[in-house]
ROSE-4610 file (N, C-alpha, C; in Angstrom, 1 decimal, always signed):
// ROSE-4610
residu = [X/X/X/X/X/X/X/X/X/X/X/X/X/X/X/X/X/X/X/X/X/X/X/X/X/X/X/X/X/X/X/X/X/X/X/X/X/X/X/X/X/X/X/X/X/X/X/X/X/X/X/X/X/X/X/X/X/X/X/X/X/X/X/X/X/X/X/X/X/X/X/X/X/X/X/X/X/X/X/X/X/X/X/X/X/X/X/X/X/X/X/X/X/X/X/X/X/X/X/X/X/X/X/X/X/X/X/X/X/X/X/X/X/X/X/X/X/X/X/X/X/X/X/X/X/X/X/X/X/X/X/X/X/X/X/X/X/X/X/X/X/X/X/X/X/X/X/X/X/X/X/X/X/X/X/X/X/X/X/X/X/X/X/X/X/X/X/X/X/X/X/X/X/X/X/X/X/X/X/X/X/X/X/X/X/X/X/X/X/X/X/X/X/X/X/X/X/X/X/X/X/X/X/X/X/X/X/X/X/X/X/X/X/X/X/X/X/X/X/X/X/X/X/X/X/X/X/X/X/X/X/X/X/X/X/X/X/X/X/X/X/X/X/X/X/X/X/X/X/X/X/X/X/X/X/X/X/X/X/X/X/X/X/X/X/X/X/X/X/X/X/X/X/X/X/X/X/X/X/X/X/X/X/X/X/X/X/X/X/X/X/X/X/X/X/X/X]
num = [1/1/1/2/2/2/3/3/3/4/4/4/5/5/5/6/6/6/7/7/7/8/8/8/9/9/9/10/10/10/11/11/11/12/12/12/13/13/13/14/14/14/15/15/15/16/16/16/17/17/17/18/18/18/19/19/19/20/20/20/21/21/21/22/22/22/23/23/23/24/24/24/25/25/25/26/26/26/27/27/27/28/28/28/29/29/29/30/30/30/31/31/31/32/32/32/33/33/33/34/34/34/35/35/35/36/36/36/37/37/37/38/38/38/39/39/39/40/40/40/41/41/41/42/42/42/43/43/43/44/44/44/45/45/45/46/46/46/47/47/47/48/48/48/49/49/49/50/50/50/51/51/51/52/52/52/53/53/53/54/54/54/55/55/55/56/56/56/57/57/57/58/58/58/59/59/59/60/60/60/61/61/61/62/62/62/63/63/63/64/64/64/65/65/65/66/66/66/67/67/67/68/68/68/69/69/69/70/70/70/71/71/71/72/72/72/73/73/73/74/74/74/75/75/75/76/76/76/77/77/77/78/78/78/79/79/79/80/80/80/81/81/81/82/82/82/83/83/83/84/84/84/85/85/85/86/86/86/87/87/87/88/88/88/89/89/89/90/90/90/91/91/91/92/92/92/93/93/93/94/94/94/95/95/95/96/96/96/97/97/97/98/98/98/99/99/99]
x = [-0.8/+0.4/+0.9/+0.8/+1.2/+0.3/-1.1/-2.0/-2.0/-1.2/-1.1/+0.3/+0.9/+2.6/+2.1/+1.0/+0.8/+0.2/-1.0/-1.7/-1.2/+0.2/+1.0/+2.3/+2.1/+3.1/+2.5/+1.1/+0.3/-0.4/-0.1/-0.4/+1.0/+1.9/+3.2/+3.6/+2.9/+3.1/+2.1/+1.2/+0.1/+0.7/+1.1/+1.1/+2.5/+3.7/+4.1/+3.7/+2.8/+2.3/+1.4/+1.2/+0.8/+1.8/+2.9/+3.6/+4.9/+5.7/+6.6/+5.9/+7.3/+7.2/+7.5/+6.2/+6.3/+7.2/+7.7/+8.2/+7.8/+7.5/+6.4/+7.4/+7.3/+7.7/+7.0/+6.7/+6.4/+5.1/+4.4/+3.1/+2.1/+1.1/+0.4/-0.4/-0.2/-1.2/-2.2/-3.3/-4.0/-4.9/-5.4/-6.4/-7.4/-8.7/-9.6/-10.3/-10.2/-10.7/-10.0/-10.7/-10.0/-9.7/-10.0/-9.8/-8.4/-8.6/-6.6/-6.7/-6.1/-6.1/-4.3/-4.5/-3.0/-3.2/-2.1/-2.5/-0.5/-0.6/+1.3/+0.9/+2.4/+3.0/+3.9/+3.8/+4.7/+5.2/+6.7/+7.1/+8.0/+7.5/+8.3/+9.4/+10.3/+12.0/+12.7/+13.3/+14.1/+14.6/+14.5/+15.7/+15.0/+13.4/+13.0/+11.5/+11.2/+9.9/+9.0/+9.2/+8.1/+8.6/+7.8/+6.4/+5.9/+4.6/+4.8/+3.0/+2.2/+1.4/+0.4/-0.4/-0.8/-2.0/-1.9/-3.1/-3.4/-4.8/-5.3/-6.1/-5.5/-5.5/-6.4/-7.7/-8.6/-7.8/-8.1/-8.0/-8.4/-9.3/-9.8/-9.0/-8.0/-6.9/-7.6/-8.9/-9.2/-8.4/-7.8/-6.7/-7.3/-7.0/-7.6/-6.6/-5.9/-5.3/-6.3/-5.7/-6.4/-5.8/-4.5/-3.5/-2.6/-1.8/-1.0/-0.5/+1.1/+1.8/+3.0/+3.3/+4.2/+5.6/+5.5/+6.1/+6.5/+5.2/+5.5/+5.7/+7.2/+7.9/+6.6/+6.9/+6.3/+4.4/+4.0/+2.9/+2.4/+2.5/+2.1/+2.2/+3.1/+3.8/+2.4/+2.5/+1.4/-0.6/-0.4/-1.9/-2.0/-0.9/-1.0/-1.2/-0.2/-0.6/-1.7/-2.3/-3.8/-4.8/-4.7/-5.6/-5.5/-4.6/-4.0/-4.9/-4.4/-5.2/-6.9/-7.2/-8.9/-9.5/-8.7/-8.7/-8.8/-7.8/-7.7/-8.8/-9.5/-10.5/-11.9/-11.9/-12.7/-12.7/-11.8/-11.6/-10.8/-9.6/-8.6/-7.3/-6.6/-5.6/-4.1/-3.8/-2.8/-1.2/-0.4/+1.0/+2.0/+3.2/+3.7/+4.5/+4.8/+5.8/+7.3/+8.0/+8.9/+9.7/+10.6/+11.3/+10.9]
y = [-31.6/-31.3/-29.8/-29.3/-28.0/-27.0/-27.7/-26.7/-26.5/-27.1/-27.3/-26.6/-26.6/-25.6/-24.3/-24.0/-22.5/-22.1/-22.7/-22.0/-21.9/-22.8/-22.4/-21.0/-20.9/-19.8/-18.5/-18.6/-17.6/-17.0/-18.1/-18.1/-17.1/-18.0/-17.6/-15.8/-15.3/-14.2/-13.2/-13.8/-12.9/-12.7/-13.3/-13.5/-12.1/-12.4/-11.4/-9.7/-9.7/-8.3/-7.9/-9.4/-9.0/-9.1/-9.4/-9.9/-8.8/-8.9/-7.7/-6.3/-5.7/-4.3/-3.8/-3.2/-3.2/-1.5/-0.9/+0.1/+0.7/+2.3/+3.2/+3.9/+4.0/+4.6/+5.9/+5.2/+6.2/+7.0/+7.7/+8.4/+9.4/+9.4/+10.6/+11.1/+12.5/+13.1/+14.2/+13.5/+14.9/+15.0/+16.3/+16.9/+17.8/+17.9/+18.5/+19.3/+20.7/+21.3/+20.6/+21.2/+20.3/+19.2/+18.6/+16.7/+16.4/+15.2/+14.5/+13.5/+12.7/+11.7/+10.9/+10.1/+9.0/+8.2/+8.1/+6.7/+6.3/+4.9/+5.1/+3.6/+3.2/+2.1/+1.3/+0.5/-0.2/-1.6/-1.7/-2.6/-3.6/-4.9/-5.8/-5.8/-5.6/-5.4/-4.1/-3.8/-2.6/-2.6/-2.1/-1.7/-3.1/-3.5/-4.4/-4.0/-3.6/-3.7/-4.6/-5.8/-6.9/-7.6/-8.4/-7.8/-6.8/-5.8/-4.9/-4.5/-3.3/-3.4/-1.9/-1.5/-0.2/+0.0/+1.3/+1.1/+3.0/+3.1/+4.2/+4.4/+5.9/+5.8/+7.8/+7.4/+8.6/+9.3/+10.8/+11.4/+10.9/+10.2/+9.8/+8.5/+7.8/+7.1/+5.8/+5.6/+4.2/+4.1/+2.7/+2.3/+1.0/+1.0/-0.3/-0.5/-1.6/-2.2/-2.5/-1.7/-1.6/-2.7/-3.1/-3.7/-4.3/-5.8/-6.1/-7.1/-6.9/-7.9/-8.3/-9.8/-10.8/-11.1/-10.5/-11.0/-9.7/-9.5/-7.9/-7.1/-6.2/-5.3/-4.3/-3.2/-2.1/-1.9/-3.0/-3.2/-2.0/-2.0/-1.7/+0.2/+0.6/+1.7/+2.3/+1.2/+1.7/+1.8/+1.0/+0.8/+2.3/+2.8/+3.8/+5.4/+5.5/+6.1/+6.2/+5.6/+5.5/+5.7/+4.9/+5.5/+6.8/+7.7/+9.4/+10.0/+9.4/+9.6/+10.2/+9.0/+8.9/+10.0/+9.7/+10.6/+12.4/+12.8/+13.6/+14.2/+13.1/+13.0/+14.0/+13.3/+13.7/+15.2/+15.6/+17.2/+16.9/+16.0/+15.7/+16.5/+17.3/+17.5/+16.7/+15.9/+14.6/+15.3/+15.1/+15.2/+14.1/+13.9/+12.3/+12.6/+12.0/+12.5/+11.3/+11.3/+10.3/+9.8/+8.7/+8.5/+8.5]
z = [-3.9/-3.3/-3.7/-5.0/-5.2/-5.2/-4.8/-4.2/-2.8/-2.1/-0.7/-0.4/-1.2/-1.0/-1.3/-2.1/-2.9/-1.7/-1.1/+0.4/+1.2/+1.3/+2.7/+2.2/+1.5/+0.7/+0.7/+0.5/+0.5/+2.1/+2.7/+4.1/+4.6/+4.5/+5.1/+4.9/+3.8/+3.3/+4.2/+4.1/+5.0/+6.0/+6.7/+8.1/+8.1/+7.2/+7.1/+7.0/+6.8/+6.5/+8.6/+8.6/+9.8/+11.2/+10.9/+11.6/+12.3/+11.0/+11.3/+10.6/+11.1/+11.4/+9.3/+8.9/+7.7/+7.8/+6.4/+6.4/+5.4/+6.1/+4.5/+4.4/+2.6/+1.8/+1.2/+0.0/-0.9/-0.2/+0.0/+0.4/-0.4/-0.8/-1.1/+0.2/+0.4/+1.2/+0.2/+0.6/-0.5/+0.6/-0.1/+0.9/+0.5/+0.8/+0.5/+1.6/+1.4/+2.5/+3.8/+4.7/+6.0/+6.4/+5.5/+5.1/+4.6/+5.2/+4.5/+5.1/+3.7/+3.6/+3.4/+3.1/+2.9/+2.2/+0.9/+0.3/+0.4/+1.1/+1.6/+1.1/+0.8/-0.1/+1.7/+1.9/+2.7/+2.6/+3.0/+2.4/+3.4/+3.0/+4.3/+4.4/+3.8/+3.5/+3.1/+3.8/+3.1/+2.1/+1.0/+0.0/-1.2/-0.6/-1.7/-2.0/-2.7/-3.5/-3.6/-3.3/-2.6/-1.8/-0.8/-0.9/-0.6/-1.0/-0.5/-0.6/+0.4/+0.5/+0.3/-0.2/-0.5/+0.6/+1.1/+2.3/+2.2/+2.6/+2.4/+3.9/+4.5/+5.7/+5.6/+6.5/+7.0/+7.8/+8.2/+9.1/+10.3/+10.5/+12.0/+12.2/+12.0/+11.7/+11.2/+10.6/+9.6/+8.5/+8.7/+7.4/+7.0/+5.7/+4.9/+3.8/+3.9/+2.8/+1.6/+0.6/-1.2/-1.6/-1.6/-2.3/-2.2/-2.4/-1.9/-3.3/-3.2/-4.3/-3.5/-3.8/-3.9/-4.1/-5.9/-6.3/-7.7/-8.4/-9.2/-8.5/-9.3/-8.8/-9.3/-9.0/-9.5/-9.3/-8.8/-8.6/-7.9/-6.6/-5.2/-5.8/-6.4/-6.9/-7.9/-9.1/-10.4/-9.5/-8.2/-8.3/-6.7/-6.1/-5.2/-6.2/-7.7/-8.5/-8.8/-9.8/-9.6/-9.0/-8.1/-6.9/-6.2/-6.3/-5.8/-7.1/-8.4/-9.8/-9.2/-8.6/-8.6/-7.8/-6.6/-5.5/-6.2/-6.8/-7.7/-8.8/-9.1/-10.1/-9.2/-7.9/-6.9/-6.4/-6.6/-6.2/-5.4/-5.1/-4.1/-4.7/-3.5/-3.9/-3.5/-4.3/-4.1/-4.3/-3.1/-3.7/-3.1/-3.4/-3.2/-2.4/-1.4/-0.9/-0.4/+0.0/-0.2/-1.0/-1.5/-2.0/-3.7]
């Protein structure tokens, strides 16, 4: 029974991310030579930090969600850091833009 409330909870959430209209925040644009990239934070509710979803988006507009949290605040935030971090590591030049 409380594995059957957690998959529909977990379902119901997804669907959220697919559903409504998410809203981006925080952003890194780095860029390397003529290349640029996006690593943007978006978030199902205004003015709330989860749920919320980290997605890293090419120049040729391919986006792929890295990341997504529930329920930890701060999540979505420490793992888009990071990953600008890595990016950076690579010879990427990362800067943050947004709130």
């Amino acid at each position: 029974m409380i594995a059957t409330r957690k998959a529909i909870s977990l379902a119901a959430w997804s669907l959220l991310f697919v559903s409504s209209p998410l809203l981006a925040n925080d952003v890194y644009v780095c860029k390397q030579g003529a290349q640029e990239r996006h690593v943007g934070i978006t978030y199902a509710n205004e003015g709330s930090a989860v749920p919320c979803q980290v997605n890293y988006t090419r120049e040729d507009g391919m986006s792929q969600g890295l990341w997504d949290a529930q329920y930890e605040k701060g999540y979505c935030e420490r793992k888009a850091d990071e990953f600008a971090e890595k990016l950076r590591s690579f010879g990427w030049d990362c800067t943050k833009q947004g709130s």
